[in-house]
C-alpha positions in Angstrom: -16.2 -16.3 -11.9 -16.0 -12.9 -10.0 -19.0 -10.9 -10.9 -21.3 -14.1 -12.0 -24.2 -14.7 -9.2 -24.0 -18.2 -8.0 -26.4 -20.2 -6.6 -25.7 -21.7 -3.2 -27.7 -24.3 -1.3 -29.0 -22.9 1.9 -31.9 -21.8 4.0 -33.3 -18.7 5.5 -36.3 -18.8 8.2 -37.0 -15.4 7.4 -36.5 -12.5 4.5 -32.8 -11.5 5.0 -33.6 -7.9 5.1 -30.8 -5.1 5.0 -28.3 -6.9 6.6 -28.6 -10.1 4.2 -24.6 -9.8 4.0 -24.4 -11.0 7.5 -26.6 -13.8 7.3 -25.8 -17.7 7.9 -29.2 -20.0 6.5 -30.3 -22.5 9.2 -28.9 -25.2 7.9 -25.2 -23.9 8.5 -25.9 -23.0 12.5 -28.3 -26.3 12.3 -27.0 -29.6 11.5 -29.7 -31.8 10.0 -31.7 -28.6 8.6 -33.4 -28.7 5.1 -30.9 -27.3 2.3 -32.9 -24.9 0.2 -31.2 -23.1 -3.0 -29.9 -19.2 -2.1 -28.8 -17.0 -5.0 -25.6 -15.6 -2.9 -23.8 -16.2 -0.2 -23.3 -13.6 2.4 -19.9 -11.8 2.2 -19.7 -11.3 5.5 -21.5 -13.9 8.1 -21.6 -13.3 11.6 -22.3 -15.2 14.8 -23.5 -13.0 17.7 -22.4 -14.1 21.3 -24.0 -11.8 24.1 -23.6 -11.8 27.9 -27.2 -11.1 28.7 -26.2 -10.4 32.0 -23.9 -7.6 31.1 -24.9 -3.8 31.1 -28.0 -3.9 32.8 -31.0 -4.5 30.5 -28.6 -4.0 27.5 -27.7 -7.4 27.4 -30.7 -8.2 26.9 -32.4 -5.9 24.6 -29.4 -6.3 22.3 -29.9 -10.1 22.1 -33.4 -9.2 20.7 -32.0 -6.7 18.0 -29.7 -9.0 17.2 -32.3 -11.7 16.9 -34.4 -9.3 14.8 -31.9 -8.2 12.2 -30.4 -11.8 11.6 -31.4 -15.5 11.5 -32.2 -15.6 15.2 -30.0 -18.9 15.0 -26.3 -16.9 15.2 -27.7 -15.2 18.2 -26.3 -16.6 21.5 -27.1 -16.1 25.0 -24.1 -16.7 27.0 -25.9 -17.0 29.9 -27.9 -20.1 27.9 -25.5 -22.0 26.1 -21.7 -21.8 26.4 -19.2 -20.7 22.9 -17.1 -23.8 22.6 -20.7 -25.8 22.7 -21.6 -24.0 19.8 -18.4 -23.6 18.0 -17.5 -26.8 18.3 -20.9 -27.2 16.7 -20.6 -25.0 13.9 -17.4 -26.2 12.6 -18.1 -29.8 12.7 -20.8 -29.0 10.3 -19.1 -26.7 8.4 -16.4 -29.1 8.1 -19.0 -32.2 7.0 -20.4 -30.0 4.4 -17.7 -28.8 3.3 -16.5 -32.5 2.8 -19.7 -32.8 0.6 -19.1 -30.2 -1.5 -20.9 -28.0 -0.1 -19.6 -24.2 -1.7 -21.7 -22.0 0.6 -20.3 -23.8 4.2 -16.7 -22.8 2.0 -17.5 -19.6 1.5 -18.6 -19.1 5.3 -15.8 -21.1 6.7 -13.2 -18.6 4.7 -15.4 -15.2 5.8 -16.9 -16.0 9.2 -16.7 -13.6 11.9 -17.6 -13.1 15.1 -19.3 -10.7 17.6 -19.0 -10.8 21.3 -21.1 -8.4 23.6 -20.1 -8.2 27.5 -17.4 -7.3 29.6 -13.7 -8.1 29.5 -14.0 -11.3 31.1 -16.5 -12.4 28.2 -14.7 -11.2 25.5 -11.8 -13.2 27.0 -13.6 -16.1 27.4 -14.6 -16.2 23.9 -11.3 -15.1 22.4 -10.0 -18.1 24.4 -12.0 -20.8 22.9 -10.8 -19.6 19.2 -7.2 -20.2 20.6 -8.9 -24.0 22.3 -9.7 -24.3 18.5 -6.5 -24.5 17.3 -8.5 -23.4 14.0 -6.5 -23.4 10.4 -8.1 -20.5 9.5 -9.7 -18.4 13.1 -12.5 -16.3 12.5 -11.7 -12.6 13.7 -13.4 -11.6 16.8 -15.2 -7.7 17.2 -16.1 -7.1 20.4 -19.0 -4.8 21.8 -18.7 -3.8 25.4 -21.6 -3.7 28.0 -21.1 -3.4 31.6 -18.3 -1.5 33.7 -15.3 -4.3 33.2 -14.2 -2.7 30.0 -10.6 -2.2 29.6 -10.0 -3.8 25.9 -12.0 -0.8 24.5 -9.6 1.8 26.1 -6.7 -0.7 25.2 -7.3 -0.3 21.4 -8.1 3.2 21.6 -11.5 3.1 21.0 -12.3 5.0 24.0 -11.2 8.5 24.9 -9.9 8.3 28.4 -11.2 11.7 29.1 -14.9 12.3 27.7 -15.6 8.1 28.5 -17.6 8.3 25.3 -17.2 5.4 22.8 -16.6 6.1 18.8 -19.3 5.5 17.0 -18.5 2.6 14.6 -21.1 0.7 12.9 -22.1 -2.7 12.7 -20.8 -3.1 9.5 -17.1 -1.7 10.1 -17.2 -4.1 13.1 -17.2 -7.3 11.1 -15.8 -6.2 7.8 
C-alpha cells in the first residue's frame, strides 16, 4: 500500500548516502550477486554512461564523482565497455528476476533512467541502442554534455546561444 515501507531484497556495497534514491544494489547491475533485504527501493535509479574521453579531464573526474555518490556498479566508462553490452546485461537480469518475483527488479524496470555524459555523437550512440532495444517500456535518457560537439543542448534550449553558459539544473531534475 502507498505510504507502507516495504522490504525489498537487494544489496548495497556501500552506505547509500544522500543520493540513496538513485541507487541500484549490486545484485540488479550484477547477475549472480548475493540478494540481501533493503527497506526501500529507490524511486529513482540511475545508470551513469560517460565518455571518459570527452571534455578534457572532465570525463574523467566525473566518472569518479559518479563512482563516489552511487554504487560504483551503474558507472560506465564508454571508453571500457560499450552500452548495448551492458544493457543488454541489465535487462536480461531484470527480466529473470522479475520472472522470480522479484519486486525490487519491478520497481526498477518501471523507474529506470539513464544518464549519458559526452558529446553528441555519444549521446547518439546511446539513445540509439534504447531504440536497438525495441524495449516495452524505454528508460528516459538525460544527457550531460562534455566536450565541443554539443548541439542537442542548444537544440532543447538549454543553452543560451549568446552568453554559451549552460542552466544550471541539478542532478536530481535531470533524472526525475
Amino acid at each position: 500500500m502507498e505510504g507502507e515501507a516495504e522490504t525489498v531484497v537487494g544489496s548495497c556495497s556501500k552506505p547509500c548516502g544522500p543520493l540513496e534514491d538513485y541507487y541500484i544494489p549490486d545484485y540488479i547491475l550484477k547477475p549472480g550477486a548475493q540478494q540481501v533485504l533493503v527497506d526501500h527501493a529507490a524511486p529513482c535509479p540511475v545508470v551513469v554512461f560517460i565518455n571518459s574521453r570527452s571534455g578534457g579531464q572532465l570525463g574523467s573526474s566525473l566518472i569518479k564523482t559518479y563512482r563516489e555518490l552511487l554504487n560504483e556498479a551503474q558507472v560506465f566508462d564508454l571508453s571500457k565497455e560499450a552500452p548495448d553490452k551492458v544493457l543488454h546485461r541489465l535487462y536480461a537480469n531484470l527480466e529473470r528476476l522479475k520472472m522470480e518475483g522479484d519486486i525490487l527488479a519491478v520497481q526498477i524496470w518501471r523507474t529506470l533512467r539513464l544518464i549519458v555524459a559526452g558529446g553528441d555523437g555519444t549521446a547518439s550512440w546511446l539513445l540509439g541502442v534504447v531504440s536497438d532495444l525495441k524495449l516495452s517500456h524505454p528508460p528516459p535518457v538525460a544527457t550531460v554534455p562534455l566536450g565541443t560537439g554539443n548541439n542537442l543542448p542548444f537544440s532543447f534550449g538549454w543553452v543560451s546561444g549568446q552568453h554559451h553558459s549552460f542552466k544550471q539544473i541539478s542532478f536530481i531534475l535531470l533524472c526525475r
